[in-house]
C-alpha positions in Angstrom: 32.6 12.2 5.6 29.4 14.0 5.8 26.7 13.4 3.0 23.4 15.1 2.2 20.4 13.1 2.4 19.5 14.1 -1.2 22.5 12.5 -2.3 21.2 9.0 -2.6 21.4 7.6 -6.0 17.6 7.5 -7.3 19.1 8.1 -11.0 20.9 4.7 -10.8 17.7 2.3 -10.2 15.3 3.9 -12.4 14.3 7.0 -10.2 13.4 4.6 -7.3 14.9 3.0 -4.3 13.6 0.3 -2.1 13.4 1.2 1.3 12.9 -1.6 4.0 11.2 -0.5 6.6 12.0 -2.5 10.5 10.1 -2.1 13.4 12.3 0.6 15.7 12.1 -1.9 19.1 11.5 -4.8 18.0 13.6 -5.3 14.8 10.7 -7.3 13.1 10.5 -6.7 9.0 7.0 -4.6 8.7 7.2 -4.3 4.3 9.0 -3.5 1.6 8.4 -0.3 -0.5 9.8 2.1 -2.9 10.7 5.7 -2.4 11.6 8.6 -5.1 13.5 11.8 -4.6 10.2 13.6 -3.6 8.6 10.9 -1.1 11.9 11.1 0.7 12.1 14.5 1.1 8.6 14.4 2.3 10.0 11.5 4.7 12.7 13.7 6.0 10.1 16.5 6.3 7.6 15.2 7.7 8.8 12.3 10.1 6.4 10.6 8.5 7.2 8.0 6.4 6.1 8.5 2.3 6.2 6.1 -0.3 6.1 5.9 -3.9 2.8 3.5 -5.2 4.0 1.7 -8.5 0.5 0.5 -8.6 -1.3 3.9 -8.4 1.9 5.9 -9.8 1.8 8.4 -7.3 2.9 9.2 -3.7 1.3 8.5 -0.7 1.6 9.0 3.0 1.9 5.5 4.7 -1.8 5.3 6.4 -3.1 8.1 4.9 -6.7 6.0 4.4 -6.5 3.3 7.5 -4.4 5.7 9.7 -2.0 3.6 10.3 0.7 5.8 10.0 4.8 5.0 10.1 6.4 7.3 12.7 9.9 7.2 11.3 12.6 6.7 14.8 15.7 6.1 12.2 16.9 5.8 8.9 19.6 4.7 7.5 21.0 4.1 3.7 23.6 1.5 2.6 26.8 1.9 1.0 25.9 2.5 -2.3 23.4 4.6 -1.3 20.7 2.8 -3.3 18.6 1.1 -0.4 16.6 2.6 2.8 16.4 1.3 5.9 13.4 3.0 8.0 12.9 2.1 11.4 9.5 3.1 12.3 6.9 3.1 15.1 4.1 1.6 13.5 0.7 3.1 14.8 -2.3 1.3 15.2 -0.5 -2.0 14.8 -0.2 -3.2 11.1 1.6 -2.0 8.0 0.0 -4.8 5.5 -2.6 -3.5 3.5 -4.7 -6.9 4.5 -4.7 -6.1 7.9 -2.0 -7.7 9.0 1.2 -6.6 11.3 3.7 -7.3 8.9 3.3 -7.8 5.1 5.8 -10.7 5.1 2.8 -13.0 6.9 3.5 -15.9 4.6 5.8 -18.5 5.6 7.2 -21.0 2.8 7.3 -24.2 4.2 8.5 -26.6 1.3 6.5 -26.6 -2.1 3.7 -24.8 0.4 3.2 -21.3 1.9 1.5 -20.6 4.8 -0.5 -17.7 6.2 1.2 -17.6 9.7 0.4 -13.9 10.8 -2.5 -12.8 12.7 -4.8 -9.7 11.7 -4.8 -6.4 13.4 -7.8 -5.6 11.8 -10.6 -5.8 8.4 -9.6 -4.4 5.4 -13.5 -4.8 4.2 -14.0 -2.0 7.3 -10.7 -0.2 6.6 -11.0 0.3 3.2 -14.6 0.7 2.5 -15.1 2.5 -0.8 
């Protein structure tokens, strides 16, 4: 059976979906964000991959202010077509906002959690305001 890609169920979690986002090659977990109707659109557009910001309440182009952009290679929704799976080229290295590769850089080890990732680069310099 062949679906449209604006059938996924937004309606059903509030009007947003998370979407996972993988490395294409190398399989590693880059973030976890949260797409509407009209970031994925913009997604399938584009080729470029668009979230929705919760924080900010609006949409925004992966990058946009640090350039490093999501290429998107695949994506893929599950069976209840209520989660994305993007799997992205990730240009210029890191998809954390704190300069790191990956935003799951913290590694719980017992009643602690450790920083275990390395920075691709300064936020302070990135994000200068």
């Amino acid at each position: 059976m062949i679906r449209k890609a604006t059938d996924l169920a937004f309606e059903k979690c509030g009007g947003l979906l998370p979407a996972i986002v993988q490395d294409a090659d190398s399989g590693e977990v880059l973030m976890l964000a949260y797409m509407n109707l009209e970031s994925w659109k913009k997604t399938v557009e584009t080729g470029k991959a668009h979230y929705w910001s919760r924080s900010r309440n609006k949409l925004w182009l992966k990058g946009e202010t640090s350039g490093h952009v999501q290429v998107v290679k695949e994506a893929y929704v599950d069976c209840d077509f209520d989660t994305i799976l993007l799997k992205v080229e990730q240009v210029g290295g890191a998809a954390c906002h704190t300069g790191h590769r990956s935003c799951f850089h913290n590694k719980v080890e017992g009643e602690d959690i450790k920083t275990v990732g390395q920075l691709v680069f300064d936020p302070k310099e990135i994000y200068k305001k």
